[in-house]
Every structure is written in structure tokens, then in C-alpha cells.
N, C-alpha and C positions, 0 to 999 in steps of 0.2 A: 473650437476646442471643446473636448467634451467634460463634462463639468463631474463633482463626486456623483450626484445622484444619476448619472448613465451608466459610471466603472459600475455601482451600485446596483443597480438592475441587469446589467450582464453578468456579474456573477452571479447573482441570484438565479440568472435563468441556467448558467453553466451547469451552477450546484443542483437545481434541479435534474437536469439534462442528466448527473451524473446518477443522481438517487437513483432513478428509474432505468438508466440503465445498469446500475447493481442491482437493483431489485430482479431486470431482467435475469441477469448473469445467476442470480442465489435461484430463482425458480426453475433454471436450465441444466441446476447442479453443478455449474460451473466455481462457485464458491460455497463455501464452507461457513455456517453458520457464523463462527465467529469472525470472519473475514466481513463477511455481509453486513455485520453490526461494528464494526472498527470503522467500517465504509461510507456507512450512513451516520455515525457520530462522525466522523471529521467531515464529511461535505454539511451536517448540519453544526457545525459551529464556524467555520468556514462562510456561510450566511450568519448565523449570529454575527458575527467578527466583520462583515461588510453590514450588517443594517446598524453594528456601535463599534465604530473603530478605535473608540473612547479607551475599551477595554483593555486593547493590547498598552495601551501607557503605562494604567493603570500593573495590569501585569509584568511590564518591563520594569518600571520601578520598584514593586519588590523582590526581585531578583537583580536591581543595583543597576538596570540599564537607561541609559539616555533617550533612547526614543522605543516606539512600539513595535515602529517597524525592523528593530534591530534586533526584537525577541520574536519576531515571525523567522527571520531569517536565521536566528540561530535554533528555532524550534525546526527550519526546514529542515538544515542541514542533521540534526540527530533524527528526525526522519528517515531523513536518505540513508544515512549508515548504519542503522537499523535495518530499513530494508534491503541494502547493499549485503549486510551479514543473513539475514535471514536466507537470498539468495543465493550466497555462498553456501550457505549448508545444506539447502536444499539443491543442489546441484553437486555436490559431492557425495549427499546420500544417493543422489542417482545412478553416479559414478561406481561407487562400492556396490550397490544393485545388480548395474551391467555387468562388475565385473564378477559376482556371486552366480549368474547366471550362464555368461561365456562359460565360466568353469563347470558348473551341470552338462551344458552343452555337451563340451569336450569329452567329462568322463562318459556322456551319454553314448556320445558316439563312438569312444573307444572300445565299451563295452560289446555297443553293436557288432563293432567288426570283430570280437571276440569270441561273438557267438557265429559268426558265420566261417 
């Protein structure tokens, strides 16, 4: 069975794993500066948070919670729906986009056949 200090070192190698590949992703332009640094602040406390698991107690109790692991899992969850909404809007801006553009289209080419 594998003991705290192995989860311990595989996250840490994870979080690494991930730094460097945002890092890759930001010098390929594929992220947006401020995306880049939200990215690497939660994979680096993410490693804080496995080399002192202490912390999240500490943190759970004052905000009123029983254990730490219960303020990870409710920090994930407004995560997700954070980024669930963020998704959402940026997929509906894409939407109105398309649909701003079909419409160019259309009168483009009505236009066209107006001339001919």
C-alpha cells in the first residue's frame, strides 16, 4: 500500500508535469497571460497543499468545516461552476459571432447577385 509520502511525490511530479506544460501552452500563444498565471498559482499551491496538508484544516475550520478535505472538495466544486459558467459564455459569444457573420454572408451574397 502506498504510504502519504508517495500520493506526496506524485503530485508533486503531476504539478510539475503541469507547470511546464502551461508554460509550454503560454509560449505557443495558446494562453492568455492571465490564464497562464491562474494556472501556475493553483498547480503551485496545489504542491503547497500536498507538502502541508495541515493547512486545509486549518482553512476548513474557519469557514465552520469538519475536516480539510471537505473545503477541497467544496473549493472544487465552485471551481467547476465557475468554470462551467465561464464556458458557457464563451460559447454563446461564439454563437452570436456565427451568427453576426452568416448574416454578412447572406447580405454579401445578395448583394452579389444584385449586381449581376
Amino acid at each position: 500500500m502506498l504510504d502519504v509520502f508517495t500520493y506526496q511525490i506524485i503530485i508533486i511530479i503531476i504539478s510539475i508535469l503541469a507547470i511546464s506544460f502551461s508554460i509550454k501552452k503560454y509560449y505557443e500563444n495558446n494562453f492568455s497571460l492571465a490564464t497562464f498565471v491562474a494556472w501556475i498559482l493553483i498547480w503551485i499551491l496545489v504542491i503547497v497543499i500536498s507538502l502541508f496538508p495541515s493547512i486545509t484544516t486549518h482553512i476548513a475550520s474557519l469557514f465552520g468545516l469538519g475536516r480539510g478535505l471537505d473545503a477541497l472538495y467544496i473549493a472544487a466544486i465552485i471551481l467547476s461552476y465557475y468554470a462551467m459558467f465561464k464556458l458557457y459564455n464563451k460559447m454563446d459569444n461564439q454563437r452570436k459571432r456565427i451568427d453576426e457573420l452568416v448574416s454578412e454572408i447572406a447580405i454579401y451574397n445578395n448583394e452579389q447577385e444584385d449586381d449581376d
